[in-house]
C-alpha positions, 0 to 999 in steps of 0.5 A: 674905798673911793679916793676923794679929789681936791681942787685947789684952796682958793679965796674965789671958791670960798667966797663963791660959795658964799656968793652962791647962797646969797644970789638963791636967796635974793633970787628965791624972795624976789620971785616970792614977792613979786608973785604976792606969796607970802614967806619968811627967811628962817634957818641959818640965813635967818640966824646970820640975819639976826646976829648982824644986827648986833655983829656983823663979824659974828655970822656964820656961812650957811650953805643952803636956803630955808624959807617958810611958806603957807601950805596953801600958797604952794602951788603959787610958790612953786610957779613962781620959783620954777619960773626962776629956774628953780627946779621942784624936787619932793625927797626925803619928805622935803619939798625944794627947789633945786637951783637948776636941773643939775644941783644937788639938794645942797643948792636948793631952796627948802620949804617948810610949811607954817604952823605945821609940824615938821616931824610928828614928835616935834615939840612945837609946830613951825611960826606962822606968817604972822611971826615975822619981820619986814627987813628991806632986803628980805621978810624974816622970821622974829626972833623968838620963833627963830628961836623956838625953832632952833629949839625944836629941832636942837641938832648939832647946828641949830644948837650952835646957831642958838648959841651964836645969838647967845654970844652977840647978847641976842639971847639972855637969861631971861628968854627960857621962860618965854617957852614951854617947859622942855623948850626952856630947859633946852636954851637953860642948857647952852646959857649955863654951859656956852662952851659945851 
């Protein structure tokens, strides 16, 4: 059995990592734009985007970055990112950029493809481009298909993101109706029992 090692508790670890995220995201759109790849910012930094708009003490640290791209403009995408540094690594069925030659999948930027399924037995394929806002600091999915895919997946975590957007009145009684059946049924779920 391997003895995990601490390092100290500290505000300059906590906020580092938080830091950390920031900095790839900032990093990984501005090279996208720069190179005229469309994207969209989905995940959880797209759930704490959305959620700041109502609270900004409601949002939830993320550890790593989500972006949605055009199966297409991966090639250009990929020029772009490694000339930033990012690193390209195909695992697990996952494409993503590792920020640098020495981190982990946690550093990374993870793509998804638009329009696209991500596992065969999803109930919905990804938003496509067109599914999304223009914010001044980064191009983030809309909020329906953010939450469309938060309901798709429907881990552990995505079911906590929904139920932030929940909490900061983002989502309502009325939004089961604008999915498919199942997908309704699932965000019915977490608005009738908030507290699990």
């Amino acid at each position: 059995m391997s003895r995990i090692t601490y390092g100290p508790i500290s505000w300059e670890r906590m906020i580092g990592a938080v830091e950390d995220v920031r900095n790839r995201l900032e990093r990984a759109t501005a090279v996208l734009k720069g190179a005229n790849v469309e994207y969209a910012v989905i995940g959880g930094n797209a759930v704490a985007a959305w959620v700041s708009r109502i609270d900004r003490a409601a949002i939830r640290n993320t550890r790593d970055v989500d972006i949605l791209l055009r199966r297409n403009d991966f090639e250009a995408a990929k020029a772009a990112l490694e000339s930033a540094g990012f690193v390209y690594r195909h695992a697990k069925g996952l494409d993503m950029f590792l920020d640098g030659p020495k981190a982990k999948a946690r550093d990374a930027v993870h793509i998804l493809f638009a329009g696209e399924k991500v596992r065969d037995e999803d109930l919905s394929a990804t938003p496509t481009l067109d599914e999304t806002e223009e914010d001044a600091a980064f191009r983030v999915v809309s909020l329906e298909a953010l939450v469309r895919m938060k309901l798709t997946s429907f881990r552990l975590k995505d079911q906590v993101h929904i139920l932030d957007m929940i909490d900061v009145g983002l989502i309502d009684s009325t939004w089961p109706v604008k999915f498919s059946t199942e997908l309704g049924q699932r965000l019915q779920q977490l608005l009738d029992d908030p507290d699990g």
